[in-house]
KOLGU-4560 file (N, C-alpha, C; in nm, 3 decimals, padded with zeros to 5 digits):
<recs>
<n_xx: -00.995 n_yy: -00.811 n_zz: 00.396 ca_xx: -00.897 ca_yy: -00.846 ca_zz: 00.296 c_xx: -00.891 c_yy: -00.998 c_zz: 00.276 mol: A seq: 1 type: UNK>
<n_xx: -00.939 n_yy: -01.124 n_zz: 00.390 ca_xx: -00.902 ca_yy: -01.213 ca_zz: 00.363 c_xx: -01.005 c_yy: -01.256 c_zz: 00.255 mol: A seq: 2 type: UNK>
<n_xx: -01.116 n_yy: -01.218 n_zz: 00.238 ca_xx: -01.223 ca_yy: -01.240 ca_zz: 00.165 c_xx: -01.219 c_yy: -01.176 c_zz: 00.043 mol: A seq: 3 type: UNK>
<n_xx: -01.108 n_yy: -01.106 n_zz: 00.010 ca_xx: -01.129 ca_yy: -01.023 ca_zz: -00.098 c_xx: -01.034 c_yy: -01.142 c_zz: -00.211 mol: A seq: 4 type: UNK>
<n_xx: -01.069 n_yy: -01.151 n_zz: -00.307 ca_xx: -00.937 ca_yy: -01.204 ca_zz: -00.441 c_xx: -00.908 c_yy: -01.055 c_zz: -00.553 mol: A seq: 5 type: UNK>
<n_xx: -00.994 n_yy: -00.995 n_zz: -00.598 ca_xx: -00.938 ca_yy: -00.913 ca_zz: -00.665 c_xx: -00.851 c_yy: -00.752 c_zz: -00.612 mol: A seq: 6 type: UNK>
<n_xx: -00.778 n_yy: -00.740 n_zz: -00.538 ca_xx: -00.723 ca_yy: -00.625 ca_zz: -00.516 c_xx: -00.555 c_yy: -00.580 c_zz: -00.532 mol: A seq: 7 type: UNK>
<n_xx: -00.548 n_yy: -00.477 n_zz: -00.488 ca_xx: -00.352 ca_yy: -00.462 ca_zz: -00.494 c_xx: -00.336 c_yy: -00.441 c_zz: -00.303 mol: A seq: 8 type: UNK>
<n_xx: -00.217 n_yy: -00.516 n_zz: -00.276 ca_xx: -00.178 ca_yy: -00.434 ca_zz: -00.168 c_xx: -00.080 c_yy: -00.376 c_zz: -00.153 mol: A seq: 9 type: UNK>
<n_xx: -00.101 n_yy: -00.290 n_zz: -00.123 ca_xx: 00.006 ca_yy: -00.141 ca_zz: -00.155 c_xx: 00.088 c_yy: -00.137 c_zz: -00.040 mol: A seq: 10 type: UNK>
<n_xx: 00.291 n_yy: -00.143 n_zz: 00.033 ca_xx: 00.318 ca_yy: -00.143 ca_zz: 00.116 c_xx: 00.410 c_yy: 00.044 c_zz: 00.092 mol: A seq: 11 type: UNK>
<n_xx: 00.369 n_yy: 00.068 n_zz: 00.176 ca_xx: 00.414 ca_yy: 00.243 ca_zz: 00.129 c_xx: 00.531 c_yy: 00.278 c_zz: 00.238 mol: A seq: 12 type: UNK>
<n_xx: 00.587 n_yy: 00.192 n_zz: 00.308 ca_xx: 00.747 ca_yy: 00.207 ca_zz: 00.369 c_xx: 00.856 c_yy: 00.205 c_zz: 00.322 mol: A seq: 13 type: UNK>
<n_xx: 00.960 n_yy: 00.230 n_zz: 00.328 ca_xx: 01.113 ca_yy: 00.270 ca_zz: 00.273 c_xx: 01.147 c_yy: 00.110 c_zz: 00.265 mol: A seq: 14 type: UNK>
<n_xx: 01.229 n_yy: 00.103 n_zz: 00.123 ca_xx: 01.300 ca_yy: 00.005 ca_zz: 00.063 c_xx: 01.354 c_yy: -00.113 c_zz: 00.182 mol: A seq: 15 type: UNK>
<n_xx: 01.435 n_yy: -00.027 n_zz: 00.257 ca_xx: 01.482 ca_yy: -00.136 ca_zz: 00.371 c_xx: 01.363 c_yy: -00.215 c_zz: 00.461 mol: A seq: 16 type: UNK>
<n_xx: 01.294 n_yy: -00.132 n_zz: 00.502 ca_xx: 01.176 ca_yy: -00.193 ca_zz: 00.590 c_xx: 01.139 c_yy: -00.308 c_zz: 00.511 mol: A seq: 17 type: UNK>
<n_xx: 01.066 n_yy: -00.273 n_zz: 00.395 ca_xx: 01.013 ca_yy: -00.413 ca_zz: 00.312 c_xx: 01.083 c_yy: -00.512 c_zz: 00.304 mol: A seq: 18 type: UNK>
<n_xx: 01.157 n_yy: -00.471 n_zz: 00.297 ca_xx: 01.332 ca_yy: -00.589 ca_zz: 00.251 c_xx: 01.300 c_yy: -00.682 c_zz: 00.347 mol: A seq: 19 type: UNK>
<n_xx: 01.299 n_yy: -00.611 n_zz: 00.508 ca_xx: 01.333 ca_yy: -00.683 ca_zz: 00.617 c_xx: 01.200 c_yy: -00.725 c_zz: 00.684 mol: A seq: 20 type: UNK>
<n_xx: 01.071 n_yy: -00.746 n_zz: 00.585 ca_xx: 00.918 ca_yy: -00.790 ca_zz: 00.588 c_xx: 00.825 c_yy: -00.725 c_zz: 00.567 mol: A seq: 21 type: UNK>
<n_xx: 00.751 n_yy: -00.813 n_zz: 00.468 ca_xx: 00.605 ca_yy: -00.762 ca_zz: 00.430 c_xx: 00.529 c_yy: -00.864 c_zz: 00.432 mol: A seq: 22 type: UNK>
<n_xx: 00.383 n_yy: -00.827 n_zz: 00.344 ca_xx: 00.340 ca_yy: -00.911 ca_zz: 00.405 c_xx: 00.286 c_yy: -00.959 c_zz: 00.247 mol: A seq: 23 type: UNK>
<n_xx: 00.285 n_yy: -01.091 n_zz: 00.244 ca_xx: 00.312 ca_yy: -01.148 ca_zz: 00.118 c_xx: 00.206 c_yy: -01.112 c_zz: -00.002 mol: A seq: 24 type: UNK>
<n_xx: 00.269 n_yy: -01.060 n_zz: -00.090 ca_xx: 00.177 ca_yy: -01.024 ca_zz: -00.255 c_xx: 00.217 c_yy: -00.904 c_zz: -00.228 mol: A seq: 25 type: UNK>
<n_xx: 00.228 n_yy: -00.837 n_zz: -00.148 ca_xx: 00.248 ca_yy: -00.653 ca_zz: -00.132 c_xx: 00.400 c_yy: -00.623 c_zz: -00.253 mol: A seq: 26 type: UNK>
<n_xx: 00.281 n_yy: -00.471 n_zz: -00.273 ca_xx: 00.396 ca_yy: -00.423 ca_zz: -00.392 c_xx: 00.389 c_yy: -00.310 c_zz: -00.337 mol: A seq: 27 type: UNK>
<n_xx: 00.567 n_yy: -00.257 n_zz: -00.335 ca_xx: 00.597 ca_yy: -00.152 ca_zz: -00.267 c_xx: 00.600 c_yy: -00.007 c_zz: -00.345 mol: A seq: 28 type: UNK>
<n_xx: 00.556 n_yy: 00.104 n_zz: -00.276 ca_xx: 00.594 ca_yy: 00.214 ca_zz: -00.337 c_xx: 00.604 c_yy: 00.312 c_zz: -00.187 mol: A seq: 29 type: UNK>
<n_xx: 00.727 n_yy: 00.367 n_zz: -00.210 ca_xx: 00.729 ca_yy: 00.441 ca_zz: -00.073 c_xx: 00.657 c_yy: 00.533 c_zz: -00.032 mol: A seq: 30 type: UNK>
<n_xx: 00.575 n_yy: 00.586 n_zz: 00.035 ca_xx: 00.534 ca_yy: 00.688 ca_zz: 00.061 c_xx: 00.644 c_yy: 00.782 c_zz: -00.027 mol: A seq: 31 type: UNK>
<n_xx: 00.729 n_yy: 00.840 n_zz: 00.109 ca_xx: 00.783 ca_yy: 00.976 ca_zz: 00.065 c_xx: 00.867 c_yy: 00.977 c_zz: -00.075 mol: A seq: 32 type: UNK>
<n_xx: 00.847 n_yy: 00.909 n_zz: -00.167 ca_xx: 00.890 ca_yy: 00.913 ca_zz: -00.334 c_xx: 00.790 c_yy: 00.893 c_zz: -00.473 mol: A seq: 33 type: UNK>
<n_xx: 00.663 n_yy: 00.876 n_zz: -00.363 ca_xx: 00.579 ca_yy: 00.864 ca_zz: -00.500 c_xx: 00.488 c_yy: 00.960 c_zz: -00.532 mol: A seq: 34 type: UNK>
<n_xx: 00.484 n_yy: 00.994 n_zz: -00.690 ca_xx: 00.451 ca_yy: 01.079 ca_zz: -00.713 c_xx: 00.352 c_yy: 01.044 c_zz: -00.820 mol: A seq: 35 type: UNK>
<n_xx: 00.232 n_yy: 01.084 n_zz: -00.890 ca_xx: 00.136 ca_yy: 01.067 ca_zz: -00.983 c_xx: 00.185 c_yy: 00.952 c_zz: -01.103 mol: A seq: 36 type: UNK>
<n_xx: 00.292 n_yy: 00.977 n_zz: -01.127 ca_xx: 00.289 ca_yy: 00.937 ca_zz: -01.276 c_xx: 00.369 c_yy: 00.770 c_zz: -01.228 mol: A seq: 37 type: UNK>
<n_xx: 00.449 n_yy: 00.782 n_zz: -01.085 ca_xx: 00.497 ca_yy: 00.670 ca_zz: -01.078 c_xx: 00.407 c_yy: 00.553 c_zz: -00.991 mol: A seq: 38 type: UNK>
<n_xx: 00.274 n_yy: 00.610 n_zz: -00.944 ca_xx: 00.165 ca_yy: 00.533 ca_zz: -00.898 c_xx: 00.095 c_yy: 00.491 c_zz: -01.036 mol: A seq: 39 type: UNK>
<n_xx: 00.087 n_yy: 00.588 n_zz: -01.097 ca_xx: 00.034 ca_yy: 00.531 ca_zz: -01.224 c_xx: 00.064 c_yy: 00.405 c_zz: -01.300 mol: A seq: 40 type: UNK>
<n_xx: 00.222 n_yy: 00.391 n_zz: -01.292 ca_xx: 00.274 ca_yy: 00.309 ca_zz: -01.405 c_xx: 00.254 c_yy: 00.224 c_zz: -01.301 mol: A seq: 41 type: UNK>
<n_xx: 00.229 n_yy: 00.145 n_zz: -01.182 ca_xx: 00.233 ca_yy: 00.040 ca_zz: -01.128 c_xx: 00.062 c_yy: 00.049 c_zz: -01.124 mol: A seq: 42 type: UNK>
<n_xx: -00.004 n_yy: 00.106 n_zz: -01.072 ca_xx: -00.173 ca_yy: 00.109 ca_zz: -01.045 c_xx: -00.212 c_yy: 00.173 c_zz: -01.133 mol: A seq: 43 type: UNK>
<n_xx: -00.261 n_yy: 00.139 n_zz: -01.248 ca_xx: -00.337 ca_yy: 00.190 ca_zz: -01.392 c_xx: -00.468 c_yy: 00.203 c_zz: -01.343 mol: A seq: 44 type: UNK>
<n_xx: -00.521 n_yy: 00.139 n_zz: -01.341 ca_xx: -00.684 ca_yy: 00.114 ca_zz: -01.286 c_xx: -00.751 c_yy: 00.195 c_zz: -01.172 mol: A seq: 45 type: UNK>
<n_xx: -00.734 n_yy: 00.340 n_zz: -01.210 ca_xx: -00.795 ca_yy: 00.400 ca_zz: -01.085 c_xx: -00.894 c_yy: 00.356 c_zz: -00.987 mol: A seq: 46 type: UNK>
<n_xx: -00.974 n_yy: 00.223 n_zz: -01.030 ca_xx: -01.123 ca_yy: 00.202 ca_zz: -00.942 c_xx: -01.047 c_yy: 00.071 c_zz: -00.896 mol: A seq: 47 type: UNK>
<n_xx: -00.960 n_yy: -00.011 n_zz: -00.888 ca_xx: -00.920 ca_yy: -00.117 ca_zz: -00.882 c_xx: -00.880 c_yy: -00.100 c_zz: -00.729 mol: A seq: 48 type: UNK>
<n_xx: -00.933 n_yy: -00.193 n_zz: -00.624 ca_xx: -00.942 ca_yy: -00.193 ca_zz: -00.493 c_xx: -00.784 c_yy: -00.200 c_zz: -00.439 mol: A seq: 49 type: UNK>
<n_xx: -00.759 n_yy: -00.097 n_zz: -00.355 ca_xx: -00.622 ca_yy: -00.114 ca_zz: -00.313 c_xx: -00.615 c_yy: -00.090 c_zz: -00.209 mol: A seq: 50 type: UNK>
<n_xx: -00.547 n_yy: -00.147 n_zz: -00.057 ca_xx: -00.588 ca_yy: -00.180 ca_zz: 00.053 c_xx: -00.405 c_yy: -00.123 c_zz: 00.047 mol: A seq: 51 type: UNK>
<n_xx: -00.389 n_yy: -00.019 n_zz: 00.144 ca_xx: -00.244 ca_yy: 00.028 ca_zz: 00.210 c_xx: -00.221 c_yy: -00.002 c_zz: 00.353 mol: A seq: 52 type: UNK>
<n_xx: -00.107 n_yy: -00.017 n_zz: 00.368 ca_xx: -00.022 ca_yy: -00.024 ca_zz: 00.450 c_xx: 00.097 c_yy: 00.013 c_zz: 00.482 mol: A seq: 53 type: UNK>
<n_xx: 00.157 n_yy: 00.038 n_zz: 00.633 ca_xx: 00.306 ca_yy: 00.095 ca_zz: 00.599 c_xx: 00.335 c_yy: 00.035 c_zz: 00.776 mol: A seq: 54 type: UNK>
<n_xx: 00.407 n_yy: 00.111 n_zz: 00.814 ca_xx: 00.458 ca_yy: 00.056 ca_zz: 00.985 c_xx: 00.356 c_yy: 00.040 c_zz: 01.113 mol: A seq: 55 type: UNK>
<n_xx: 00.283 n_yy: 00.156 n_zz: 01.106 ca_xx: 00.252 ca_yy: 00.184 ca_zz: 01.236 c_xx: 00.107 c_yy: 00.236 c_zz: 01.177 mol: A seq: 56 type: UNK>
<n_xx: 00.061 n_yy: 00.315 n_zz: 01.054 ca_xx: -00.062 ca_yy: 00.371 ca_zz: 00.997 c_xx: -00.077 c_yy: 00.528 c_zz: 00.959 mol: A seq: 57 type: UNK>
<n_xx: 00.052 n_yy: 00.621 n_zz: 00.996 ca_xx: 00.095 ca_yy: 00.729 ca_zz: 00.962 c_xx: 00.127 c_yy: 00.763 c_zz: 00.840 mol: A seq: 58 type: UNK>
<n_xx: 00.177 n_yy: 00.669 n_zz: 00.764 ca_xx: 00.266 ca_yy: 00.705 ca_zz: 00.606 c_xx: 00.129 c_yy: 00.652 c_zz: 00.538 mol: A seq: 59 type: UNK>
<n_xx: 00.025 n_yy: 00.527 n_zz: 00.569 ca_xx: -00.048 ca_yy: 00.493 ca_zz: 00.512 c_xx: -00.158 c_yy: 00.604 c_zz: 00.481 mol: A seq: 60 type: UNK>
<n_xx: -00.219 n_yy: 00.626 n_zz: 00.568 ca_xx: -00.310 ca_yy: 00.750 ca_zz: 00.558 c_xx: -00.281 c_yy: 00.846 c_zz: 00.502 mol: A seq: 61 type: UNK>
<n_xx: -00.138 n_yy: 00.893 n_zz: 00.492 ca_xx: -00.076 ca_yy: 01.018 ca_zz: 00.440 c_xx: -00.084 c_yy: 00.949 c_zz: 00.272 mol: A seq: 62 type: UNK>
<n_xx: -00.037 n_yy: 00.825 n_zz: 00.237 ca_xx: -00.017 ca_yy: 00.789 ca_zz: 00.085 c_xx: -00.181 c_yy: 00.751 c_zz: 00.008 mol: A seq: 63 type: UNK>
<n_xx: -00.253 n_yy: 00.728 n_zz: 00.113 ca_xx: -00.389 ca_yy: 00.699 ca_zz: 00.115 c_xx: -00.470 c_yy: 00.839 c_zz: 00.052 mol: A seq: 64 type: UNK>
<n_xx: -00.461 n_yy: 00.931 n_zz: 00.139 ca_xx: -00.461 ca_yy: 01.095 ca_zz: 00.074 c_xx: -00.435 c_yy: 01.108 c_zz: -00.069 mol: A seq: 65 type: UNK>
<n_xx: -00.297 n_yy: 01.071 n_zz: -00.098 ca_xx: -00.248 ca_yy: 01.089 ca_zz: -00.167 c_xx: -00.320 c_yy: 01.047 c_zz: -00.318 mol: A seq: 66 type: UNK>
<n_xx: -00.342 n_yy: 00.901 n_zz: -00.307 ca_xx: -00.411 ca_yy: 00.818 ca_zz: -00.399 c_xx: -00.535 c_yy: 00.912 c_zz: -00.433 mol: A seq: 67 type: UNK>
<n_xx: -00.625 n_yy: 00.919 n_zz: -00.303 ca_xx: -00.750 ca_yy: 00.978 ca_zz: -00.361 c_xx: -00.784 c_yy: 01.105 c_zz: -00.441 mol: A seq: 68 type: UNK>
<n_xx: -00.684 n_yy: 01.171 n_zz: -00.371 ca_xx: -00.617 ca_yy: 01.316 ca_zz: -00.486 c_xx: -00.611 c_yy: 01.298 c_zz: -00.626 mol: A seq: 69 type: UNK>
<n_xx: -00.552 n_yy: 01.212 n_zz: -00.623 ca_xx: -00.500 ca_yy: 01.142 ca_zz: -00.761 c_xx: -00.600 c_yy: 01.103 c_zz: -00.874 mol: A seq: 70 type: UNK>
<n_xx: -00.737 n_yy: 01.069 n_zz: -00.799 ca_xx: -00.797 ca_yy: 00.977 ca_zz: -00.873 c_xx: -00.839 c_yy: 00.843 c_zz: -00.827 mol: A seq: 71 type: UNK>
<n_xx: -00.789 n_yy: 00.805 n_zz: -00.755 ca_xx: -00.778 ca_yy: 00.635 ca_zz: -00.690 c_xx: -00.962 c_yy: 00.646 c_zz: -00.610 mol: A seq: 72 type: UNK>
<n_xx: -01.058 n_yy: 00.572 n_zz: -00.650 ca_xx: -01.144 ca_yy: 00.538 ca_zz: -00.561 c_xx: -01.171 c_yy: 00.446 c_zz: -00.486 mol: A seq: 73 type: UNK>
<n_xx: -01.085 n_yy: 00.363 n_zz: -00.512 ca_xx: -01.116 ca_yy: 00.201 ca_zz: -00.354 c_xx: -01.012 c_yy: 00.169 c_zz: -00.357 mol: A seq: 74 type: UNK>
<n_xx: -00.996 n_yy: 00.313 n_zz: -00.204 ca_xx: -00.844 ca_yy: 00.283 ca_zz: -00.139 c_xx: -00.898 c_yy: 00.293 c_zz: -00.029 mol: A seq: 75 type: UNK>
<n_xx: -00.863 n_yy: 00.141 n_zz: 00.015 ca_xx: -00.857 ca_yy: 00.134 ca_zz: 00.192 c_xx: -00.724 c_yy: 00.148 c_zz: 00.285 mol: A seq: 76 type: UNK>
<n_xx: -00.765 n_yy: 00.206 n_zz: 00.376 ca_xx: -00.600 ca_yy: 00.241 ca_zz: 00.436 c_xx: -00.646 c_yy: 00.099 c_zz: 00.605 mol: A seq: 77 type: UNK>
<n_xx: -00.516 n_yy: 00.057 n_zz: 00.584 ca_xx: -00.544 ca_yy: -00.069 ca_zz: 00.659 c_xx: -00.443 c_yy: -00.070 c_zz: 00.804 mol: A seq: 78 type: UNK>
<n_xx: -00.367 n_yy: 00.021 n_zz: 00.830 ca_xx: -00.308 ca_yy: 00.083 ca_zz: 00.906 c_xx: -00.156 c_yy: -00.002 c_zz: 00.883 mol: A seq: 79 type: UNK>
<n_xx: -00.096 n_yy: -00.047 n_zz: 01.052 ca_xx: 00.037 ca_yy: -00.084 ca_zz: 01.011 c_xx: 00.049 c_yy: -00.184 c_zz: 01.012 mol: A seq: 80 type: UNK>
<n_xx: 00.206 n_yy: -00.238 n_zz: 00.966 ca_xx: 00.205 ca_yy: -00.399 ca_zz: 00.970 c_xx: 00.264 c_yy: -00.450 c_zz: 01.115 mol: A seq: 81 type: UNK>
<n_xx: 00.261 n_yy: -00.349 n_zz: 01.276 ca_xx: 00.275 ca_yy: -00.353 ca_zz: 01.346 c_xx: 00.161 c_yy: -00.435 c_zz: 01.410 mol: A seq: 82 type: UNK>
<n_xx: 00.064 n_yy: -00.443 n_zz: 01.345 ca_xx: -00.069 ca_yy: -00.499 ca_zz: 01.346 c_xx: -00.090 c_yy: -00.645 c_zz: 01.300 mol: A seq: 83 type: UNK>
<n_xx: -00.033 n_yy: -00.673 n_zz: 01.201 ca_xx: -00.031 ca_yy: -00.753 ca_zz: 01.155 c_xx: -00.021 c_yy: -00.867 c_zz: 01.242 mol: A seq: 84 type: UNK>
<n_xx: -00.115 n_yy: -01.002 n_zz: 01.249 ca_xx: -00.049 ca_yy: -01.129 ca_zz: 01.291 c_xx: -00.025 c_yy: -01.225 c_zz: 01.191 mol: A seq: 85 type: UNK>
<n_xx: -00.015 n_yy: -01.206 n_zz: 01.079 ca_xx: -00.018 ca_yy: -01.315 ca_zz: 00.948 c_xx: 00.162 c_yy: -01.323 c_zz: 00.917 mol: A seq: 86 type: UNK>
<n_xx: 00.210 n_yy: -01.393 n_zz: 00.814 ca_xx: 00.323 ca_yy: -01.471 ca_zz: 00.806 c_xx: 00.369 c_yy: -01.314 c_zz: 00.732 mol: A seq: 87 type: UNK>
<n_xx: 00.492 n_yy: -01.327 n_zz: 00.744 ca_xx: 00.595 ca_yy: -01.241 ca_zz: 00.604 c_xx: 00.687 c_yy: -01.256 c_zz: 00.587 mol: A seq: 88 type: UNK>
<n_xx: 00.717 n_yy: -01.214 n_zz: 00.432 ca_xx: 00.809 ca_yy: -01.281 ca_zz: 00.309 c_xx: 00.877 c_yy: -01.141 c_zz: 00.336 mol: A seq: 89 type: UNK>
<n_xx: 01.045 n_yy: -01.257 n_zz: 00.330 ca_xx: 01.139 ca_yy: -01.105 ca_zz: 00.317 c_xx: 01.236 c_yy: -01.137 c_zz: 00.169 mol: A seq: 90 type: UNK>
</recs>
């Protein structure tokens, strides 16, 4: 990811979690509320590289699924931000 410039990063945890840190540029959509048409209106670009994340790597993989179902072809699931050692914006 640090090498990448064109992608989305997708944070797929509940409203509060993000609130209380992510990790900076991430645009949130929760796992357990998103549904086709509301991934759509934020990620148009089905081929457009999108790298997920969520706590721990459970909700990611599960929303990761989800995407590819959908249509989505460059979705990387990047596990949690429990992982993370980089800065975050609350």
């Amino acid at each position: 990811m640090e090498n990448d410039s064109d992608f989305i990063l997708l944070d797929v945890r509940r409203l509060d979690e993000f609130q209380a840190g992510h990790i900076p540029g991430a645009v949130l959509l929760t796992n357990e509320t998103m549904t086709e048409e509301s991934v759509a209106a934020v990620l148009p670009n089905k081929s457009q590289k999108i790298y997920v994340y969520c706590r721990s790597g459970h909700r990611s993989k599960i929303a990761s699924r989800k995407l590819a179902d959908w249509g989505y072809t460059n979705v990387i699931e990047i596990g949690g931000i429990r992982q993370y050692t980089g800065t975050v914006e609350k």
